[in-house]
C-alpha positions as CSV (number, residue, x, y, z in Angstrom):
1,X,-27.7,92.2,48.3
2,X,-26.7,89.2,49.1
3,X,-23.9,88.6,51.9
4,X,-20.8,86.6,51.0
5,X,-19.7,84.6,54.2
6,X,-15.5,84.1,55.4
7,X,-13.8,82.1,57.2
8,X,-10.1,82.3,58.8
9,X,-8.1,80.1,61.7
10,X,-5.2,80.9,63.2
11,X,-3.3,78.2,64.6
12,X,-2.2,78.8,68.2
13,X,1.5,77.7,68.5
14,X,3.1,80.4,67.8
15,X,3.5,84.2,68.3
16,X,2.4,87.2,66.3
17,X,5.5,88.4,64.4
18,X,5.3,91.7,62.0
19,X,5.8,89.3,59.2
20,X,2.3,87.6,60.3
21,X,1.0,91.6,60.6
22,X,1.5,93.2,57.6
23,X,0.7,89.5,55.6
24,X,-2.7,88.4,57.4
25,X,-3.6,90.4,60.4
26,X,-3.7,93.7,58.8
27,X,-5.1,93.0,55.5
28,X,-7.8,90.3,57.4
29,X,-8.9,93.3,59.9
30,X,-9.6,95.3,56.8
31,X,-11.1,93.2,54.6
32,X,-13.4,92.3,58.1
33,X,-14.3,96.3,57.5
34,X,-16.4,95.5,54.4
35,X,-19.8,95.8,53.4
36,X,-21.9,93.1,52.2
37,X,-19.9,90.3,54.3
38,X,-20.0,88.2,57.0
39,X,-17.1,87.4,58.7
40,X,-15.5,84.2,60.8
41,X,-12.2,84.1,62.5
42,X,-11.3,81.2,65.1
43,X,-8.1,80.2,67.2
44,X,-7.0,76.7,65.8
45,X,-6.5,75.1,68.7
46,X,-7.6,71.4,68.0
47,X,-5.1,72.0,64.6
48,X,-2.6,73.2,67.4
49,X,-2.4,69.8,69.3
50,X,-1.4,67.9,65.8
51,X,2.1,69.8,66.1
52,X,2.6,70.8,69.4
53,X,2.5,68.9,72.5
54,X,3.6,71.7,75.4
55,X,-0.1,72.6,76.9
56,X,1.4,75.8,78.3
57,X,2.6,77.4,75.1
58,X,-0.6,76.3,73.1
59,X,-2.4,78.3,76.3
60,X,0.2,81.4,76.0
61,X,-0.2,81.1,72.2
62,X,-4.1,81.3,72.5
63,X,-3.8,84.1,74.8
64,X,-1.3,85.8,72.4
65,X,-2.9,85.4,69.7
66,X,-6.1,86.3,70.6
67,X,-4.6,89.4,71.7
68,X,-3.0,90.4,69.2
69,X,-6.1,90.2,66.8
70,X,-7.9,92.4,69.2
71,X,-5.2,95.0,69.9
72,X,-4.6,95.3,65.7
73,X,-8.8,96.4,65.6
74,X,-10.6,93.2,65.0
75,X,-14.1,93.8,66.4
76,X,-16.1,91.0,68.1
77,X,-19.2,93.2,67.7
78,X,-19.0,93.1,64.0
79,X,-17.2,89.4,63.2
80,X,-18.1,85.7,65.0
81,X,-14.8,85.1,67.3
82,X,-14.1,82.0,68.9
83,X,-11.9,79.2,69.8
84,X,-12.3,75.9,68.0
85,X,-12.6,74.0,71.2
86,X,-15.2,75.9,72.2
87,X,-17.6,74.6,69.6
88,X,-18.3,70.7,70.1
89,X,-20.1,70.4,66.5
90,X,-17.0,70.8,65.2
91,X,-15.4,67.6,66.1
92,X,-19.1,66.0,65.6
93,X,-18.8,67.0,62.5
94,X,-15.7,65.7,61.9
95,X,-16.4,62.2,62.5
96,X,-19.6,62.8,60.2
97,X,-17.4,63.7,57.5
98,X,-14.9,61.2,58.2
99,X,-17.5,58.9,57.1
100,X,-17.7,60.1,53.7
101,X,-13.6,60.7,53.0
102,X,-11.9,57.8,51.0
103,X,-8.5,57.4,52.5
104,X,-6.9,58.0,48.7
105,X,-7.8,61.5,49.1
106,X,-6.1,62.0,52.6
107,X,-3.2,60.0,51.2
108,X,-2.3,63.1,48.9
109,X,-2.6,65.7,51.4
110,X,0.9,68.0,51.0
111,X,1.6,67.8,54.9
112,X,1.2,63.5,54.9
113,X,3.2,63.8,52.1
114,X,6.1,65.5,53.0
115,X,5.7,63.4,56.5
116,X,6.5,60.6,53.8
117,X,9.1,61.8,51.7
118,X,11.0,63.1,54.8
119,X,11.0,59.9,56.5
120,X,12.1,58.0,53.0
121,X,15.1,60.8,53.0
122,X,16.0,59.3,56.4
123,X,15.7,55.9,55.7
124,X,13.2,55.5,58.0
125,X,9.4,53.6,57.7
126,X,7.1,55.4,55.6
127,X,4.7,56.8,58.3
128,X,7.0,57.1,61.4
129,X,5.8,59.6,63.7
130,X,3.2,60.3,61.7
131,X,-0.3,60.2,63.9
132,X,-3.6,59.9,63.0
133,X,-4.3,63.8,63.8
134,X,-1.7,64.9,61.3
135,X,-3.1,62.5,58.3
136,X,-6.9,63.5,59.3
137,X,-6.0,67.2,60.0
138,X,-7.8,68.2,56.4
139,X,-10.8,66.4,57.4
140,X,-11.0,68.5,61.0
141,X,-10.3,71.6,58.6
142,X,-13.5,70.7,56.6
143,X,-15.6,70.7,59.7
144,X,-14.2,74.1,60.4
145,X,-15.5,75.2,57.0
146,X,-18.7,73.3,56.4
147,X,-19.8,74.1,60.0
148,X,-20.8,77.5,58.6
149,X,-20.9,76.9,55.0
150,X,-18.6,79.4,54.6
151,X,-18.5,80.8,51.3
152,X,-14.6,82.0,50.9
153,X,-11.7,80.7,52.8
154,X,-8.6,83.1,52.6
155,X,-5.6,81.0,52.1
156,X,-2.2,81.1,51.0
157,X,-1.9,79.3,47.7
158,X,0.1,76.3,49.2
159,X,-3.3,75.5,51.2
160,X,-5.2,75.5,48.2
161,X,-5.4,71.8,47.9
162,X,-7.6,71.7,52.0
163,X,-10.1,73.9,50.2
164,X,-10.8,71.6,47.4
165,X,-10.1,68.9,49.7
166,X,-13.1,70.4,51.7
167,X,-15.1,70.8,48.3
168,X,-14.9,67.2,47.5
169,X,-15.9,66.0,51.0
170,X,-18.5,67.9,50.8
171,X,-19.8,66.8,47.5
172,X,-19.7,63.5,48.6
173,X,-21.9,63.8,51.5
174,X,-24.5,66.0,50.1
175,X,-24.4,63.6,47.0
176,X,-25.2,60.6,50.0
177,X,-28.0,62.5,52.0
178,X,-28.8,66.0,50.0
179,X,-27.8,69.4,49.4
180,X,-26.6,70.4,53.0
181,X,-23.2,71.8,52.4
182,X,-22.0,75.0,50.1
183,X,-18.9,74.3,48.2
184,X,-16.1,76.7,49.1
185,X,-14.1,78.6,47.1
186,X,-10.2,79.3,48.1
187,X,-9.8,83.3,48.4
188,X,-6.5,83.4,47.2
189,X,-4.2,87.0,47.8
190,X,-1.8,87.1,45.2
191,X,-0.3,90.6,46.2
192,X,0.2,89.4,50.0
193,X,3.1,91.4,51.8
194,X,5.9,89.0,52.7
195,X,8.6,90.2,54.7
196,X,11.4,89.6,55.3
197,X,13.2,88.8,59.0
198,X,16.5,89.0,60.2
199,X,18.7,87.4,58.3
200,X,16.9,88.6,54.6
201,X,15.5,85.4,54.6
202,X,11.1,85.1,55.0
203,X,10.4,86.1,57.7
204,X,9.5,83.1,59.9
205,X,9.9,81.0,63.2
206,X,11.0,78.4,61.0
207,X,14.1,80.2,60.7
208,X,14.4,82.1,64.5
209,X,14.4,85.5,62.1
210,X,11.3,87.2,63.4
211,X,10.6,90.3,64.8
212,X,7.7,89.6,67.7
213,X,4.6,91.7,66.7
214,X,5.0,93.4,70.3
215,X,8.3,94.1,70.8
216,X,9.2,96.2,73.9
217,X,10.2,99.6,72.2
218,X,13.7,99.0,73.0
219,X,14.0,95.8,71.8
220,X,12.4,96.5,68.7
221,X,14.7,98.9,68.2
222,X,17.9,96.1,69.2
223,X,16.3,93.6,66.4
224,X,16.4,95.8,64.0
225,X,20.1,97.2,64.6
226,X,20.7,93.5,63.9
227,X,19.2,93.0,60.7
228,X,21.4,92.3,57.8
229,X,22.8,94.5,55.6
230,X,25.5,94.9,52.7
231,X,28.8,96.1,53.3
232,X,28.8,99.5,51.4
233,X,29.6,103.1,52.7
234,X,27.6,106.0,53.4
235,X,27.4,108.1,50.6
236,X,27.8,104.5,48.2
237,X,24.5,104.8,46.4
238,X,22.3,101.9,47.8
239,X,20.0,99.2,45.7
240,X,16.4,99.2,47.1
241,X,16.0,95.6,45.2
242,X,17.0,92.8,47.7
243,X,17.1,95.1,50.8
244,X,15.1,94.1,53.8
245,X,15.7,97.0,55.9
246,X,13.9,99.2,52.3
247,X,11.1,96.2,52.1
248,X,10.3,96.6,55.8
249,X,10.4,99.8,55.6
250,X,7.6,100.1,52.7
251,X,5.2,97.5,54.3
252,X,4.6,100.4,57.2
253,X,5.2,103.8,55.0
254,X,2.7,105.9,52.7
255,X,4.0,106.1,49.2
256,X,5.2,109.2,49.8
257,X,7.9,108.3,52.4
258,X,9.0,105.4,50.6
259,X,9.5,107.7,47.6
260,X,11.9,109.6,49.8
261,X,13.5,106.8,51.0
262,X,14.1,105.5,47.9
263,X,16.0,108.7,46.8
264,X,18.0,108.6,50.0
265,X,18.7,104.8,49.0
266,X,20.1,106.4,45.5
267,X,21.9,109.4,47.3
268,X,23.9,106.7,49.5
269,X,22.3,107.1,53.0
270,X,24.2,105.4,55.9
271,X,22.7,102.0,57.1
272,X,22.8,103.4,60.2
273,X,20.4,106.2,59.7
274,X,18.3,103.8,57.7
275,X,17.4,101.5,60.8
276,X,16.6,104.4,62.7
277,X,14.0,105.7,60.1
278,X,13.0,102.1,59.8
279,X,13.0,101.5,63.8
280,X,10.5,105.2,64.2
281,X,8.3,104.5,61.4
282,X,7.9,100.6,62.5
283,X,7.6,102.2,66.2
284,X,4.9,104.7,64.9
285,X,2.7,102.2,64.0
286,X,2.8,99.4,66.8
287,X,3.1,101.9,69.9
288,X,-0.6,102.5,70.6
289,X,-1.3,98.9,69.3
290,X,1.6,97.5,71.5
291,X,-0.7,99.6,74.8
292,X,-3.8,98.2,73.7
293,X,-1.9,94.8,73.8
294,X,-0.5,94.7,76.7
295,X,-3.4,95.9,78.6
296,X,-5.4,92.9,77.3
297,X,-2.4,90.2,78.4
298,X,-2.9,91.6,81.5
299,X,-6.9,91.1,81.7
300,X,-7.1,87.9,80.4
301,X,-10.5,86.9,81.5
302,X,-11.7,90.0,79.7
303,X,-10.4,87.9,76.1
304,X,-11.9,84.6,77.6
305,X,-15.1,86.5,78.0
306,X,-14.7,88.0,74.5
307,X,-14.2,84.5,72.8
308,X,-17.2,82.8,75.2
309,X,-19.1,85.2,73.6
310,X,-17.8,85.0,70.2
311,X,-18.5,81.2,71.0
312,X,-22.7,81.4,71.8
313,X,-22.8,83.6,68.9
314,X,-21.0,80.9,66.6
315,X,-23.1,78.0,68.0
316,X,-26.5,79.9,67.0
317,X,-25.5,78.6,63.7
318,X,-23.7,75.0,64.7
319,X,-26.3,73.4,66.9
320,X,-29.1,73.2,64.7
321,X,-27.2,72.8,61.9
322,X,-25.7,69.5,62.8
323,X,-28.9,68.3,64.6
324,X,-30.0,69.0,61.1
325,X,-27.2,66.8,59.7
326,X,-27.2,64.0,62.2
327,X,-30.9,63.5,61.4
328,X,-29.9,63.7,57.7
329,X,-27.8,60.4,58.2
330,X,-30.2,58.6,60.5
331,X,-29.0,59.4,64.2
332,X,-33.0,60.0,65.2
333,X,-34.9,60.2,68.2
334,X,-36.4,56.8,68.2
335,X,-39.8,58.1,69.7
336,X,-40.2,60.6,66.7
337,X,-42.1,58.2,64.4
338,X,-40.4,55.5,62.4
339,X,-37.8,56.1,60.5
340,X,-37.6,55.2,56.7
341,X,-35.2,54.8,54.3
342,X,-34.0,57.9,52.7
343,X,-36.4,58.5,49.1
344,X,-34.0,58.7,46.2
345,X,-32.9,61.6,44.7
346,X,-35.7,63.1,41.9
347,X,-33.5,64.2,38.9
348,X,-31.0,62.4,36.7
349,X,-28.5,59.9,38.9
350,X,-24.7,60.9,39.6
351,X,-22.1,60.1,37.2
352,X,-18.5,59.5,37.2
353,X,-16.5,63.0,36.2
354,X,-13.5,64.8,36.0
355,X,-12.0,67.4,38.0
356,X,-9.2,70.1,36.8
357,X,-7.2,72.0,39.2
358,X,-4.0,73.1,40.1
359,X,-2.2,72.7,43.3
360,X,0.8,74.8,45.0
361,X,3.9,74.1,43.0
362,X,1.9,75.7,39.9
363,X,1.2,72.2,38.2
364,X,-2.3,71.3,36.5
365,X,-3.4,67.9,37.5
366,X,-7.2,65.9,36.6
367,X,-8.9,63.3,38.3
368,X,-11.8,60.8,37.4
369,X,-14.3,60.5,40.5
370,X,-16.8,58.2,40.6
371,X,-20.6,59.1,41.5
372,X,-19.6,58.8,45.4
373,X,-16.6,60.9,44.8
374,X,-14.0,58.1,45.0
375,X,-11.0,58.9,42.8
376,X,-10.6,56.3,40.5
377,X,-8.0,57.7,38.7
378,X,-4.9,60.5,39.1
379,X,-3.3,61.9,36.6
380,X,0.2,63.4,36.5
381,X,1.6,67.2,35.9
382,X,0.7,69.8,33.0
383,X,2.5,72.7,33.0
384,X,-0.7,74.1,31.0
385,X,-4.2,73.4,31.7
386,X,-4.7,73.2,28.1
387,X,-2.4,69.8,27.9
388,X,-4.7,68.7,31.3
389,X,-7.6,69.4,29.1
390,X,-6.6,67.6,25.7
391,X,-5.8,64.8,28.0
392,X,-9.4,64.5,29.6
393,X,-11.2,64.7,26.1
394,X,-8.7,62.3,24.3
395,X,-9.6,59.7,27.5
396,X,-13.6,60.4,27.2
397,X,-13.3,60.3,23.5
398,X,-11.3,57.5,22.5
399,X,-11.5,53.9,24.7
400,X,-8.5,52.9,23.6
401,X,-6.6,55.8,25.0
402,X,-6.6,54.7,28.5
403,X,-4.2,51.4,27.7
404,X,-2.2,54.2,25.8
405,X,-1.6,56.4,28.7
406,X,-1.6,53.8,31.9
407,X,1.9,54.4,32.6
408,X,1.3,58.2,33.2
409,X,-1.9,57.6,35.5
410,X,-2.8,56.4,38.8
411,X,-4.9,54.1,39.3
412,X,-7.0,55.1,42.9
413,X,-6.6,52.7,46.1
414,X,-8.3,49.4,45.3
415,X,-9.4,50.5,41.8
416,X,-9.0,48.1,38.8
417,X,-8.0,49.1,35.3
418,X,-11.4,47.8,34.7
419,X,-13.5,50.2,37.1
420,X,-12.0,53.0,34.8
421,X,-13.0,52.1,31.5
422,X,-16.5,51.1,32.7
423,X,-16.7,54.2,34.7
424,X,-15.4,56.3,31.0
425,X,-17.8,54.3,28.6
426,X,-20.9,55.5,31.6
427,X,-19.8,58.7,30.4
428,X,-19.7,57.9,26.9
429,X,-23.3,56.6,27.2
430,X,-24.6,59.3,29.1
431,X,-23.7,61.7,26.7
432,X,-24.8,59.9,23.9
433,X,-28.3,59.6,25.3
């Protein structure tokens, strides 16, 4: 059987909140569980710098972090742990690939985006504040990826686009010195568990509504005597729909309790009682997790040796992959015989194609790549990928269709009008051949 390889960063500027436990931690330990799999998880912490620039909380985030997966059951005997730092083919890898990136693909990134349209909302220049890391950060996310050729990538949907991001870069440099890289796939959760904090609100440190993972028992039990509820009476029948203190509550319990809570929702238990129940089932859970925890914060060169470790093992794979890719583009021992000029590919050459796919606000979108992967042209929003697809055919079909529809399409950076329609009637040719 053949094993299917995954990969999941954490970034480290944060910590652990319950929210971040019942969404990605538990599940992730889990799936880590499975047969037939082979399993990557790494601290971010390269990705941290882009958005954090305290070096003590990226450190007391590391340590945190890496705690926290340990404590909740992730074995370093089983998986590949490491820090990102602690593998130097990454950023190698990431200049490598920077090589092959056009900039009109990193100009559509969400984050660079929003960079943008926040700074136009303020009146302010386009890219102020706006560094170098955060508008290459998808190409240092492709190294991460490639560096193993991971096959699946767990992700939230609104970081679907750095997955195909990561395909396309990759396409383009196995399509300039061969088939190194596997194309990954976006391992998208639909039924993820998202609580909610405080306030009722996601719960997130966006908003300060968190409950930390690790909570002393006592505070735990203060936070959530302070999350919000309505305003009706014991014995006023209670709706389960909306209530955080009943969606909390389920994330931890078997089906049977939250049956029974359900009914005591119905029969009009006090809020009262219901934050206790909440507060001992939460408590149940996170109290030998919470030992295990702080045991490790307090041995904290037992976790570096852990992710040292996690490191060699992860660099059995990097090293002589990228000494296989820096020979592949020409950066050779001089005294290993002359070098040539790479043969040309056997098989029929590259051509210009589209590409369907759908990004994080649900839309359908197509582009037209040419046989280097440069996007020669972008097309707006379908609500159906049907509409996306009548599109594409109508444009490789019918020359004139492109003049029709100009004002709906992009045109990629330093592409003509021209470069598209001889880059449609290739395909036309082709396919007539």
């Amino acid at each position: 059987m053949s094993t299917t390889r995954f990969l999941t960063g954490i970034t480290t500027t944060g910590t652990p909140h319950l929210g971040n436990y019942v969404g990605a931690i538990r599940p992730t330990v889990q799936a880590s569980r499975r047969a037939g799999t082979e399993n990557f998880y790494f601290l971010a912490d390269y990705h941290a710098l882009i958005k954090c620039e305290d070096p003590a909380r990226i450190q007391r985030s590391t340590l945190e972090i890496a705690a926290s997966w340990l404590a909740c059951g992730l074995d370093p005997e089983h998986v590949t742990f490491y820090r990102q730092s602690d593998i130097p083919e990454i950023p190698e890898l990431t200049w490598l690939l920077t090589c092959v990136t056009g900039k009109g693909l990193l100009n559509r990134a969400h984050a660079y985006k929003a960079a943008q349209d926040k700074n136009a909302a303020a009146g302010r220049e386009t890219d102020d504040g706006v560094t170098a890391g955060l508008f290459m950060y998808p190409v240092l996310m492709a190294a991460d990826i490639l560096i193993f050729n991971a096959h699946k990538v767990p992700v939230g949907r609104d970081q679907v686009q750095h997955i195909e991001m990561a395909r396309d870069i990759a396409s383009s440099f196995n399509h300039l010195y061969g088939e190194h890289f596997t194309l990954p796939e976006a391992a998208v959760d639909e039924h993820v568990a998202i609580l909610p904090g405080l306030d009722g609100r996601k719960m997130s440190k966006s908003y300060d509504n968190t409950i930390p993972l690790f909570s002393p028992r006592e505070s735990l039990r203060k936070l959530i005597g302070g999350i919000l509820t309505d305003s009706r009476a014991p014995r006023e029948a209670k709706d389960t729909e909306g209530s955080a203190l009943f969606q909390i509550y389920q994330a931890f319990a078997t089906p049977e309790e939250t049956e029974q809570m359900r009914r005591a929702y119905a029969d009009g238990v006090a809020w009262g009682d219901v934050k206790q129940a909440l507060f001992e089932r939460v408590e149940r859970d996170m109290a030998p997790l919470r030992a295990r925890y702080e045991d490790l914060i307090a041995h904290p060169q037992r976790i570096e040796d852990t992710l040292q470790a996690g490191a060699d093992r992860a660099r059995k794979t990097a090293t002589p992959f990228v000494r296989e890719l820096r020979r592949a583009v020409g950066l050779r021992h001089l005294g290993q015989g002359t070098a040539t000029a790479a043969a040309p590919k056997a098989g029929k050459p590259s051509l210009p194609s589209f590409k369907q796919y759908r990004e994080a606000d649900g839309a359908f979108y197509f582009k037209l790549v040419d046989s280097h992967g440069r996007v020669l042209l972008q097309s707006g929003a379908f609500a159906q990928p049907k509409a996306a697809g009548q599109t594409i055919a109508r444009l490789q079909q019918e020359p004139a269709a492109l003049a029709e529809m100009a004002t709906s399409l992009a045109l990629g950076q330093g592409v003509s009008l021209t470069d598209v329609q001889a880059a449609l009637q290739t395909m036309r040719d082709a396919a007539a051949a």
